[in-house]
C-alpha positions in Angstrom: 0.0 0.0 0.0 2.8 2.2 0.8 4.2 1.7 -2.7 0.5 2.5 -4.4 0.9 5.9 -1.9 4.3 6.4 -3.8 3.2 6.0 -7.1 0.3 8.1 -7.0 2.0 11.1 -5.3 5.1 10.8 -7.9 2.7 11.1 -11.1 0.8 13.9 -9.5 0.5 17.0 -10.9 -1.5 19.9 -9.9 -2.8 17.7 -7.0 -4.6 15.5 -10.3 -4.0 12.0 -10.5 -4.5 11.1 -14.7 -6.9 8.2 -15.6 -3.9 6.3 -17.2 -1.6 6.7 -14.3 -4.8 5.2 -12.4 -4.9 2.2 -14.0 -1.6 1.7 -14.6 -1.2 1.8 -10.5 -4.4 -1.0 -10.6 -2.6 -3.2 -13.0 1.2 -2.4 -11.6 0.2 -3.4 -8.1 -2.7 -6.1 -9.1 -5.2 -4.0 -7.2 -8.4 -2.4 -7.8 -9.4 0.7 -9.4 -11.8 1.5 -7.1 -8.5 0.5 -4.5 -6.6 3.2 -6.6 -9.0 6.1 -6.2 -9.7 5.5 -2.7 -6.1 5.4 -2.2 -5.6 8.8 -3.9 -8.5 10.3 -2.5 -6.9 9.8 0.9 -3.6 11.3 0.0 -5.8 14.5 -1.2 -4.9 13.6 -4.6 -8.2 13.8 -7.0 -9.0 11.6 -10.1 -8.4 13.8 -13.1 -12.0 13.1 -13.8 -13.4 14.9 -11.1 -11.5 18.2 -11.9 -14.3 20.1 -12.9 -16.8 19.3 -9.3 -13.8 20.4 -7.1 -15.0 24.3 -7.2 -18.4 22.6 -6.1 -17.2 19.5 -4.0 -13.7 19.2 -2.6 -11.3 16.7 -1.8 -12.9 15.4 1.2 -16.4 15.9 0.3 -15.4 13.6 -3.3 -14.1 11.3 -0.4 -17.4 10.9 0.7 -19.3 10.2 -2.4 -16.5 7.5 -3.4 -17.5 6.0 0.1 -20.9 6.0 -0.5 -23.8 3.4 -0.9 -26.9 4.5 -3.1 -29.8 2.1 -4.0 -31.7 3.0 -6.9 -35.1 1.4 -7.2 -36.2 1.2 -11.0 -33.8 1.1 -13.8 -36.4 3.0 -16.0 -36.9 6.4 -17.3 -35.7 7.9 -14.3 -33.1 5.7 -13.1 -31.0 5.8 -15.6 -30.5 9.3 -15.6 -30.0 8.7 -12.2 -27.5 5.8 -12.2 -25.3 7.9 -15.0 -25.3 10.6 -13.1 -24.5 9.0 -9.9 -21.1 7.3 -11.5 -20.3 10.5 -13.2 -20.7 12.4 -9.9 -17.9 9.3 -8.4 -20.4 7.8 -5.8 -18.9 4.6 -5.0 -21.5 2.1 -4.8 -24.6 2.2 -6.8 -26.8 -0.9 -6.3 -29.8 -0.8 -9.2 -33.0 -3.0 -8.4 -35.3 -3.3 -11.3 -36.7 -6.9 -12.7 -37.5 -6.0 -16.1 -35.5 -6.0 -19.8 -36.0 -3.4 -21.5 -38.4 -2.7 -24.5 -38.8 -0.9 -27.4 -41.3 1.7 -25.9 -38.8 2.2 -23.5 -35.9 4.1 -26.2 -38.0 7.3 -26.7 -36.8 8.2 -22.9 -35.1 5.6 -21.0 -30.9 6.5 -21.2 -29.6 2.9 -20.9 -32.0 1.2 -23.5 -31.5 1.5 -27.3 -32.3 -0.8 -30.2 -29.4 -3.3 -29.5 -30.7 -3.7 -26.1 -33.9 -4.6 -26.6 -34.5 -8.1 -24.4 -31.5 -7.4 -22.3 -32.2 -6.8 -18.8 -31.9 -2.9 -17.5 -30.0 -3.7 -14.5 -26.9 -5.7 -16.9 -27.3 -2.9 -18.9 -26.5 -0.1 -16.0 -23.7 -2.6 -14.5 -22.6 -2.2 -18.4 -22.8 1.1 -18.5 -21.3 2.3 -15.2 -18.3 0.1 -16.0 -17.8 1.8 -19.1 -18.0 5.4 -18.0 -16.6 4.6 -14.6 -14.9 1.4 -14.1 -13.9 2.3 -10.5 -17.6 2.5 -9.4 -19.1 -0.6 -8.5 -22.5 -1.1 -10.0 -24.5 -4.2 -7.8 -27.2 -5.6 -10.4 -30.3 -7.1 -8.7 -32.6 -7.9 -11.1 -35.6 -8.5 -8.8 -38.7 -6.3 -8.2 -38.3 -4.1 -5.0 -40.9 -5.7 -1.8 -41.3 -4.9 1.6 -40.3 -8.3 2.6 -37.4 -8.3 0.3 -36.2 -4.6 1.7 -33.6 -5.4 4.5 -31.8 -7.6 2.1 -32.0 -5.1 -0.7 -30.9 -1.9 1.1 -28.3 -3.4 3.5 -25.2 -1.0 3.7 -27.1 1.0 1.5 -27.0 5.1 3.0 -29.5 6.4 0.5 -32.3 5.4 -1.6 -33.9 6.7 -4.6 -37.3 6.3 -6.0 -37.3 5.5 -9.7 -40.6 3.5 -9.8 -43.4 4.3 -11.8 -46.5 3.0 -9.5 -48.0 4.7 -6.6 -48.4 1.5 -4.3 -45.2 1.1 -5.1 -43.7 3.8 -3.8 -45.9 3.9 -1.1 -44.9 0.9 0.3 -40.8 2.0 -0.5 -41.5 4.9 1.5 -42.8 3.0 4.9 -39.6 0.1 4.2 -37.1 3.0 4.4 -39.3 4.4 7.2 -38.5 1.6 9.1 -35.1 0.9 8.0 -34.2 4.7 9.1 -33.1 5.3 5.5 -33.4 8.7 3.7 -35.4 8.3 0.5 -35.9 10.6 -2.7 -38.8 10.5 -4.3 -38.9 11.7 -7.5 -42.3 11.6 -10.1 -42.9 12.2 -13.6 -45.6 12.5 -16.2 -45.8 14.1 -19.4 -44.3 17.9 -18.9 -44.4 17.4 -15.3 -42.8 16.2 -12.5 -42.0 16.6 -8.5 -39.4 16.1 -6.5 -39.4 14.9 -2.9 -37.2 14.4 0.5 -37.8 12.1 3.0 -36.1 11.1 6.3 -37.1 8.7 8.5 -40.3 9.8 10.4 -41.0 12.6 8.3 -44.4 10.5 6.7 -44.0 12.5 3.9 -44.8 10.4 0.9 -47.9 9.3 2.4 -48.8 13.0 2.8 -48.2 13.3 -0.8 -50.2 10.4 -1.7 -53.4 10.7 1.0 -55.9 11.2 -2.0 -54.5 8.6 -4.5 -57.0 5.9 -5.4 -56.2 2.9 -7.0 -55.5 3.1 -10.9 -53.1 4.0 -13.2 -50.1 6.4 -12.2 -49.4 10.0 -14.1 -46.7 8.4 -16.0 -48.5 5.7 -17.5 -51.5 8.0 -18.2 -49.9 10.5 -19.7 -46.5 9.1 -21.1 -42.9 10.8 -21.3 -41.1 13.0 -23.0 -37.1 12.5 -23.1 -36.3 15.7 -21.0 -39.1 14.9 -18.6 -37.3 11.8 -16.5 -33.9 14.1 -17.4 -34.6 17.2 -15.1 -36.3 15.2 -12.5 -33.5 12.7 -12.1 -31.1 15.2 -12.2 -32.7 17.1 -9.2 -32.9 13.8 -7.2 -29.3 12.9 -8.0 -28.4 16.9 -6.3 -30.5 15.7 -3.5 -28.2 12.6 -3.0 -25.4 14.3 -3.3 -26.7 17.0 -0.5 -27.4 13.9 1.8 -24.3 12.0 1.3 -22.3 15.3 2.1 -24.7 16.4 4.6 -24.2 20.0 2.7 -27.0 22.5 1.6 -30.8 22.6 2.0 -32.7 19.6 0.9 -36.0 19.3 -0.5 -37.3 17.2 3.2 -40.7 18.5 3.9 -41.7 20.6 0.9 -42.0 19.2 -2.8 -40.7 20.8 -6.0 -43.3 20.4 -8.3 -42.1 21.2 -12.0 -44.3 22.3 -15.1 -42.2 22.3 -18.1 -45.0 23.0 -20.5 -45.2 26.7 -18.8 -41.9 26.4 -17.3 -43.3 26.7 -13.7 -41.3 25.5 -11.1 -42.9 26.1 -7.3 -42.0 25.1 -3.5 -45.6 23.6 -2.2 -44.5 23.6 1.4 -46.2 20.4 3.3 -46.8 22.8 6.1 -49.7 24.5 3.4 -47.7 27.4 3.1 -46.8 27.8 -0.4 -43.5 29.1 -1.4 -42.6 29.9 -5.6 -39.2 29.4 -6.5 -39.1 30.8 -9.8 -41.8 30.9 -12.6 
């Protein structure tokens, strides 16, 4: 380890470690990458990669995200965005749940699907993916359907989970798992030109608040389909709210919702307290 330490501080420069000094360190000392950029990280040395978030997210704080276990429920629309977003932004462990393979309604939206892809799970196409845009993040596949009874397995270790999913019962019943669990979730919603974005902690019984008039039937999404920016902006939002969480840094969105129009571009704070708040119309 003390000769990784070496060889990463000697090919330095500027306090940036380059990608191909990374992985010749993996392969020179039959180690990891993810080993490698841990290792760096620790000697305050950043990736090369990551130059361009240090103004927004420093040394320690990139630390952190490389440390960091985030479950992403659905592999869809959303999560994809999410999941590429996630690697990009150097969070260390991403583990995707979704059960389905991905068809060919899904490639007017859905990031990680296109033609080739059709038939091919979404989760082995995320692990695909995250490996080649990020090979020292470890993407867990687990191609099984999210269930209360399956939660403690699914989100163990995790630090933060995201709602991707695309039915109200659904996310309901995520909500109340990571309730119990004491796990921070994102909630994030689209349909059409809308969308909302929400933040819950443990106790807050705010996506059952959200929810409290939702009857049985069809979700938004599935009634009134997606655009490709739609699932885009949204996820991108949820992925700041991870980020916020992870690094315990800036305001999150716990106890008020974002709700988005992009068909008026209309974006409002609806406080859960009833007092309503615009952010910018």
């Amino acid at each position: 380890m003390d000769e990784l330490r070496q060889f990463l501080a000697e090919r330095a420069e500027n306090g940036l470690i380059s990608w191909a000094s990374q992985v010749a360190a993996a392969e020179r000392f039959h180690t990891t990458l993810a080993q490698v950029e841990e290792t760096a990280l620790l000697q305050e040395i950043l990736p090369a990669r990551y130059q361009r978030n240090r103004q927004a997210i420093n040394i320690a704080q990139q630390l952190t995200l490389f440390q960091g276990v985030v479950a992403v429920a659905g592999c869809g629309g959303l999560g994809g965005y999410i999941i590429e977003e996630l690697a990009r932004l150097g969070v260390g462990t991403i583990v995707a749940i979704d059960p389905d393979v991905f068809e060919e309604h899904n490639l007017n939206r859905q990031l990680l699907s296109s033609p080739a892809r059709l038939g091919e799970a979404k989760v082995e196409s995320a692990a695909a993916r995250v490996a080649e845009i990020n090979p020292a993040v470890a993407l867990v596949p687990v191609q099984i359907a999210y269930a209360p009874k399956n939660a403690a397995q699914l989100f163990q270790g995790v630090q933060v989970v995201v709602d991707a999913l695309d039915s109200v019962s659904t996310r309901l019943a995520l909500s109340d798992s990571c309730d119990s669990l004491g796990l921070p979730l994102v909630h994030g919603a689209i349909g059409g030109w809308f969308g909302q974005v929400v933040t819950q902690f443990p106790g807050d019984g705010t996506i059952r608040q959200l929810y409290s008039r939702w009857v049985e039937g069809k979700g938004l999404e599935q009634r009134l389909g997606n655009p490709s920016f739609t699932p885009a902006l949204v996820a991108s939002i949820e992925v700041a709210e991870v980020c916020k969480i992870l690094l315990g840094a800036g305001n999150t969105l716990r106890n008020r919702k974002l709700s988005i129009n992009l068909l008026d571009m209309e974006f409002e704070e609806i406080r859960l307290d009833g007092q309503d708040k615009a952010v910018g119309q």
